[in-house]
Backbone bond lengths (Angstrom), bond angles and torsions (degrees), N, CA, C in turn:
res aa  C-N    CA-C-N  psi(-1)  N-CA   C-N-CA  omega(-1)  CA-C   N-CA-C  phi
1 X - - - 1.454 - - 1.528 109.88 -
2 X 1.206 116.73 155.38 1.427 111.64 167.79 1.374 120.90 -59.19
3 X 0.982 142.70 -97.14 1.529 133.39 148.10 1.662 111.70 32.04
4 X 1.354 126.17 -40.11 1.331 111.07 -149.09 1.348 63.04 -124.42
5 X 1.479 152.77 -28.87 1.403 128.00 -165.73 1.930 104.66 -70.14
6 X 1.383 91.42 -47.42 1.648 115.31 177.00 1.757 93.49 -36.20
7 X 1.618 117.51 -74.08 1.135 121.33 -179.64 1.554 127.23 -24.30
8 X 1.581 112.70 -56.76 1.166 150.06 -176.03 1.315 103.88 -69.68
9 X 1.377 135.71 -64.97 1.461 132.08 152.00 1.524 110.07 -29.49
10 X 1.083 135.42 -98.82 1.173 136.34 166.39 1.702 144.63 -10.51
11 X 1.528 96.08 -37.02 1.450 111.47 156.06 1.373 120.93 -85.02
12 X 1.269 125.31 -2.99 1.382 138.27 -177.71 1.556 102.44 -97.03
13 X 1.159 110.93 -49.75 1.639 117.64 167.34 1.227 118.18 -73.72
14 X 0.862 135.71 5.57 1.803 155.69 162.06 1.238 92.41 -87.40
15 X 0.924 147.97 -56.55 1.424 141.80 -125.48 1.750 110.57 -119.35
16 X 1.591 111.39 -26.69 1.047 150.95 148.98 1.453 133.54 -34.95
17 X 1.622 100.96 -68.89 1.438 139.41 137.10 1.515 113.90 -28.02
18 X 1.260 126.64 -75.53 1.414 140.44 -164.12 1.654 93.74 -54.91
19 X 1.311 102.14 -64.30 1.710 107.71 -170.33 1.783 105.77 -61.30
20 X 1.174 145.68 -24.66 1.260 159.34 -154.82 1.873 99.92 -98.87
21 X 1.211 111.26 -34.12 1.506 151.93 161.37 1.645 88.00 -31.87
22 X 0.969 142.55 -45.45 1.520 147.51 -136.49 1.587 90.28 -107.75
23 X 1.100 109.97 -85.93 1.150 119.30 177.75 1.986 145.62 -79.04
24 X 1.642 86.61 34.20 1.489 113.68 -178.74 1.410 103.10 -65.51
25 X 1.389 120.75 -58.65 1.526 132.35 -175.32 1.241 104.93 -37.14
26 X 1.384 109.73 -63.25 1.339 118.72 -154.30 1.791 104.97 -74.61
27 X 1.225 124.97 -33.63 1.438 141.50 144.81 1.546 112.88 -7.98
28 X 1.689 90.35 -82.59 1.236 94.96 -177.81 1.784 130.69 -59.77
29 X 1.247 89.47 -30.85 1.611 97.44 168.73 1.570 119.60 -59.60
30 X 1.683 117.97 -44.31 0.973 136.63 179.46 1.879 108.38 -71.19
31 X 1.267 106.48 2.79 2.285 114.34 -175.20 1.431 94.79 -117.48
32 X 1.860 115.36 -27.37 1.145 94.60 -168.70 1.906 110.37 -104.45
33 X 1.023 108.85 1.88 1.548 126.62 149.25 1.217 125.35 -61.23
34 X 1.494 112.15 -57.99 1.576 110.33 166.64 1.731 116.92 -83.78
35 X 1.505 104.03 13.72 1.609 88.13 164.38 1.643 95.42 -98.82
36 X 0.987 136.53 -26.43 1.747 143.79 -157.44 1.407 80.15 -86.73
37 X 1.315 123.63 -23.29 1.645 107.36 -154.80 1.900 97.40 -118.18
38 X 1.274 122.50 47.51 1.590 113.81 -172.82 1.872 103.04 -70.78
39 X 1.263 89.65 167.07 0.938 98.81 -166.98 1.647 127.52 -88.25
40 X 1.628 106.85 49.56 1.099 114.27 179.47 1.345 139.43 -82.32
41 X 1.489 132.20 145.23 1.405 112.81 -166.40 1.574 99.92 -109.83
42 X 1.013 121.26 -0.25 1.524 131.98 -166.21 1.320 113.02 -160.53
43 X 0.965 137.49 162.08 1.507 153.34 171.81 1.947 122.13 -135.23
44 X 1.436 82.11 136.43 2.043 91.88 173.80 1.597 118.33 -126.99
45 X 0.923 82.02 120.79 1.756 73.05 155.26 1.198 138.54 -64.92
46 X 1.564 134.27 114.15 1.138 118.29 175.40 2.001 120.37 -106.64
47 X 1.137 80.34 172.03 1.942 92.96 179.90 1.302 85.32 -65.48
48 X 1.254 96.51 164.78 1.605 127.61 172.78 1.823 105.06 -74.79
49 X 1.039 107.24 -65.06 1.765 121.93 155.84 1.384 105.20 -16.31
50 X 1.609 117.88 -70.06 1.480 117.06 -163.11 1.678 92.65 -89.69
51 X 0.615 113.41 -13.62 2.219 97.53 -170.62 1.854 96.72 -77.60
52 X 1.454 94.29 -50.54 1.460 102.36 -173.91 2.088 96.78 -47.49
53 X 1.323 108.44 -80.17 1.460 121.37 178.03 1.495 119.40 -27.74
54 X 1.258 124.69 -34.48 1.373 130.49 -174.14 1.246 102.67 -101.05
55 X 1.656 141.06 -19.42 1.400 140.76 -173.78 1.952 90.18 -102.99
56 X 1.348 119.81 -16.02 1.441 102.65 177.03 1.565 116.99 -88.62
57 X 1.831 97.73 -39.29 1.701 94.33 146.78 1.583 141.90 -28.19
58 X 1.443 89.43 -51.97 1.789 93.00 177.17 1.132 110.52 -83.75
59 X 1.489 135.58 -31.81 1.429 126.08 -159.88 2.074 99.39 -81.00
60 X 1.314 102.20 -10.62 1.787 109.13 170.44 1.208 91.75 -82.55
61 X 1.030 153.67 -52.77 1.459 147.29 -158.96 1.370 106.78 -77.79
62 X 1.243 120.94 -25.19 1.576 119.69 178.85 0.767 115.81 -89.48
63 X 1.261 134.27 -20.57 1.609 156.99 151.26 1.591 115.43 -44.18
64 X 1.641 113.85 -41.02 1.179 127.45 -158.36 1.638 86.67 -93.58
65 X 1.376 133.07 -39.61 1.306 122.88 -163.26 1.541 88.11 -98.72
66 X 0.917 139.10 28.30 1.800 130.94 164.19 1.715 90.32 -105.90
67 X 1.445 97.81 -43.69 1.728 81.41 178.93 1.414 137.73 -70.02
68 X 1.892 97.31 -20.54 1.257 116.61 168.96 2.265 105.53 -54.60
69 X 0.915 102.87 -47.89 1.564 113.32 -158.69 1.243 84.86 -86.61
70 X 0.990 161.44 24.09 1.480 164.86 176.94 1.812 104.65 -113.12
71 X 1.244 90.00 -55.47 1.795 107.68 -178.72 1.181 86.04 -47.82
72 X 1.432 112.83 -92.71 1.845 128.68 172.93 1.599 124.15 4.06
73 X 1.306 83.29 -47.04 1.740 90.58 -162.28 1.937 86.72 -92.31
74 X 1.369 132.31 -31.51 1.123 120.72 153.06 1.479 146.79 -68.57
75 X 0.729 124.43 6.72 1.481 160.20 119.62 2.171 86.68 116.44
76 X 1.002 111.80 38.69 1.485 123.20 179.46 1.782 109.06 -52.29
77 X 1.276 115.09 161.89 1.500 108.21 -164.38 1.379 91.26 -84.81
78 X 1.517 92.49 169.14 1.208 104.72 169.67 1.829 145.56 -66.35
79 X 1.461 100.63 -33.98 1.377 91.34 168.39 1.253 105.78 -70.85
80 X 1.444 112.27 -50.37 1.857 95.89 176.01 1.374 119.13 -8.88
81 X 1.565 115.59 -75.71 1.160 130.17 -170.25 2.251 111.21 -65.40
82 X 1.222 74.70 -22.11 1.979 63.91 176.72 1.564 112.81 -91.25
83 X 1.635 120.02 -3.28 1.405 113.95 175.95 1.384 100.15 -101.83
84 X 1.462 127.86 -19.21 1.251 114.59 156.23 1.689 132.60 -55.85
85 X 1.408 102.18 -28.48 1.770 118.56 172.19 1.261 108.18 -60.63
86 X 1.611 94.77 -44.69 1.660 86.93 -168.54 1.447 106.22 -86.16
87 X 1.139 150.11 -20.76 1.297 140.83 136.17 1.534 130.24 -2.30
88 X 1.484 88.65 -59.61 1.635 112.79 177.33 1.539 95.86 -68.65
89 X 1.077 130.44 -88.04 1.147 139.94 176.34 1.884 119.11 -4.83
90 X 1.453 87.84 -61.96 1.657 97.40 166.79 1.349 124.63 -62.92
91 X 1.713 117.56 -44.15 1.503 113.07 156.01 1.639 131.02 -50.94
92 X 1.685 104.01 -39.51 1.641 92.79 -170.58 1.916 89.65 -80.03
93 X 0.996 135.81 -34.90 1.486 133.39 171.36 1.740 110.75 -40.08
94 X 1.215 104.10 -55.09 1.878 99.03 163.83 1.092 112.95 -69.30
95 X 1.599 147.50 -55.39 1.264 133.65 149.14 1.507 121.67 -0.01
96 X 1.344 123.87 -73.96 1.046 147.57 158.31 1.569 113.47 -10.64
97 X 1.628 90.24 -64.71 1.774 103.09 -160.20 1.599 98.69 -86.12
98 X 1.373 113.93 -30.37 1.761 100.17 173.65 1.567 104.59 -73.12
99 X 1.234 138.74 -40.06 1.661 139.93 176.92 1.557 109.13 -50.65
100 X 1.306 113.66 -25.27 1.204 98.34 -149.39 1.849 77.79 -117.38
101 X 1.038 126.24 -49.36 1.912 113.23 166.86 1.725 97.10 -37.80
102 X 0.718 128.83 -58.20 1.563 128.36 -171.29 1.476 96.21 -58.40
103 X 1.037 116.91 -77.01 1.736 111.62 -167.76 1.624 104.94 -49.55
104 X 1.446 138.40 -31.30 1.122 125.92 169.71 1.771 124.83 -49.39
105 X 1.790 98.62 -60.92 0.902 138.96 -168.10 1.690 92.28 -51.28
106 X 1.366 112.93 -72.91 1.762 109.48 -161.29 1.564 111.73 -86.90
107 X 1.675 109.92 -38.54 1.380 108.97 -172.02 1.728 119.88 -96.20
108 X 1.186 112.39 -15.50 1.192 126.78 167.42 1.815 126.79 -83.56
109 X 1.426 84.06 -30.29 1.625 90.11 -175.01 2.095 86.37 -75.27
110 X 1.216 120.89 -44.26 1.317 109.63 -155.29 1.860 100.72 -59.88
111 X 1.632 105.34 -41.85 1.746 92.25 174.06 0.998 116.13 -62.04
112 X 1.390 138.37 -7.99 1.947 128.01 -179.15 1.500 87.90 -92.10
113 X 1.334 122.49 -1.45 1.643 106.51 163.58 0.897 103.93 -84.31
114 X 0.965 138.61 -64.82 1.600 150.75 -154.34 1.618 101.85 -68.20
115 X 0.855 127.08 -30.70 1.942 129.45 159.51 1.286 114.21 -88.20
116 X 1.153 133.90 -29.64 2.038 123.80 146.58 1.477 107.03 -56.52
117 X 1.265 138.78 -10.62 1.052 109.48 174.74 1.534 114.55 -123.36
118 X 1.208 106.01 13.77 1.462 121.25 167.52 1.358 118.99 -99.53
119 X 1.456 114.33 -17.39 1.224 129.01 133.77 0.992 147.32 -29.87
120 X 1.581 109.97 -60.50 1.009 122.81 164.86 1.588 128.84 -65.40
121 X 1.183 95.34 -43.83 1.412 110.60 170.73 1.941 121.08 -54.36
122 X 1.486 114.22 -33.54 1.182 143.42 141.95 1.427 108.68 -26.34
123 X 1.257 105.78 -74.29 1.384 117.49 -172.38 1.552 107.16 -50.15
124 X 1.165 112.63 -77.17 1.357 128.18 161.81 1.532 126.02 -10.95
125 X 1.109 97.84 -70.81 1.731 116.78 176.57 1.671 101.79 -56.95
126 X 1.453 121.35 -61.60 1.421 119.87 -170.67 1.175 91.69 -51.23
127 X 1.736 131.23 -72.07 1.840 133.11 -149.51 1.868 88.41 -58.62
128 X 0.991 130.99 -28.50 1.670 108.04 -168.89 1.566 99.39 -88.31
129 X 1.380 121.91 -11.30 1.481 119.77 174.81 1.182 110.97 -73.24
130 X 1.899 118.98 -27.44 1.149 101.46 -160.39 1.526 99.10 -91.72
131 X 1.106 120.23 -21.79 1.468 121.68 -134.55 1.847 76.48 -103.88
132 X 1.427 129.29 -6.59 1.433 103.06 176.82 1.675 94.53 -137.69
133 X 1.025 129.87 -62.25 1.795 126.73 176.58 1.737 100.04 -31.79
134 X 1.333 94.16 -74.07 2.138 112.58 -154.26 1.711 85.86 -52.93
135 X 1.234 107.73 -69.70 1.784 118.34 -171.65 1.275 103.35 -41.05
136 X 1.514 131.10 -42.52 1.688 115.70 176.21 1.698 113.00 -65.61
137 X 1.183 94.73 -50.89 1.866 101.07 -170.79 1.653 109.50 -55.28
138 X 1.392 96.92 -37.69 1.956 90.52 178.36 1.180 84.19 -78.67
139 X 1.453 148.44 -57.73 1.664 112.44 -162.65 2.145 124.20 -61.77
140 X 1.431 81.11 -3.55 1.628 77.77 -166.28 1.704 87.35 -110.09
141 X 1.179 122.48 12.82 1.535 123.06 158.89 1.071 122.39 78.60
142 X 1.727 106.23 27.26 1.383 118.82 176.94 1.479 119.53 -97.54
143 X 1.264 128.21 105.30 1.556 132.80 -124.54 1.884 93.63 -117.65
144 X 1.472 130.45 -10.36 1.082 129.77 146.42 1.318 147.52 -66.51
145 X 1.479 94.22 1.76 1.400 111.80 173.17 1.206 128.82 -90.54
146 X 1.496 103.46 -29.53 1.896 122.82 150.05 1.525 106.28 -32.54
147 X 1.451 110.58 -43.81 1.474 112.31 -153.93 1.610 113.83 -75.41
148 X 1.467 93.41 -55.59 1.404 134.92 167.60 1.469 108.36 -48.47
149 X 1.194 136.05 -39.35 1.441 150.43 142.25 1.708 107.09 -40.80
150 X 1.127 148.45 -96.84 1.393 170.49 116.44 1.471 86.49 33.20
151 X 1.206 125.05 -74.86 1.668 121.48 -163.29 1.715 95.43 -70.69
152 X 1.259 141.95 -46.69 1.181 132.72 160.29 1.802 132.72 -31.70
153 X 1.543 103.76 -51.78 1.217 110.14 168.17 1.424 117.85 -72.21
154 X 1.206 106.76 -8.89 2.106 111.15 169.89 1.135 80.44 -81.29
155 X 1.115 137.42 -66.33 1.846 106.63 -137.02 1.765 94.03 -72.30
156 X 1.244 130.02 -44.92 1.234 118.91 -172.23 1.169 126.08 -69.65
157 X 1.426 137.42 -11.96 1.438 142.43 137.98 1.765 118.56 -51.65
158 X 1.554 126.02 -22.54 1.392 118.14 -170.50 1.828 99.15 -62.04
């Protein structure tokens, strides 16, 4: 019956619990390492504006999956619980799309700087190659340098 499965669940997590009991300490030491220790490969600074906005995002979403496990533990129907998912779902999906307008916006725009001006520098470097390297070799009648020129400007157009 349900009732006695509920029971049976429950005495298993009792029992579960007790033995887990032992090694809580060491647990926690081992949650609060990997919270000091996330798994970042980079770091940003953010505005106060956006940290606040993106940490109020999540703390609704954490909210929404406490209520999810609430339903759960009330034994609430099921679609109930699957339009609540998708709820969630739709929030961390906007999450998503404001993190990632931001990451375009500040951290992306700064590398299309940093390649406009390597560009430029490109530019630069080739016109002084031509106008003094290429310009000596054709005057001194070295006619592979045309070539050597030509196969250069392929690779820098790909």
């Amino acid at each position: 019956s349900v009732i006695s499965a509920k029971k049976f669940y429950y005495t298993i997590n009792e029992e579960m619990d007790k033995m887990d009991f032992i090694s809580d300490s060491h647990d926690a030491e081992k949650e609060m390492e990997m919270e000091n220790n996330l798994h970042c490969t980079k770091h940003k600074e953010r505005s106060e504006k956006e940290y606040k906005d993106l940490i109020n995002r999540l703390s609704r979403i954490e909210g929404q999956i406490r209520g999810i496990k609430g339903m759960v533990e009330n034994d609430c129907y099921c679609t109930d619980i699957l339009m609540q998912v998708s709820a969630i779902s739709a929030a961390l999906n906007s999450f998503n799309k404001v993190l990632l307008a931001d990451h375009i916006r500040e951290c992306v725009v700064q590398v299309s700087a940093v390649t406009s001006a390597l560009n430029s520098f490109n530019k630069v470097l080739l016109e002084n190659h031509i106008k003094t390297c290429v310009a000596q070799d054709i005057r001194d009648g070295k006619e592979e340098t045309v070539d050597e020129l030509v196969t250069t400007l392929q690779k820098l157009m790909k």
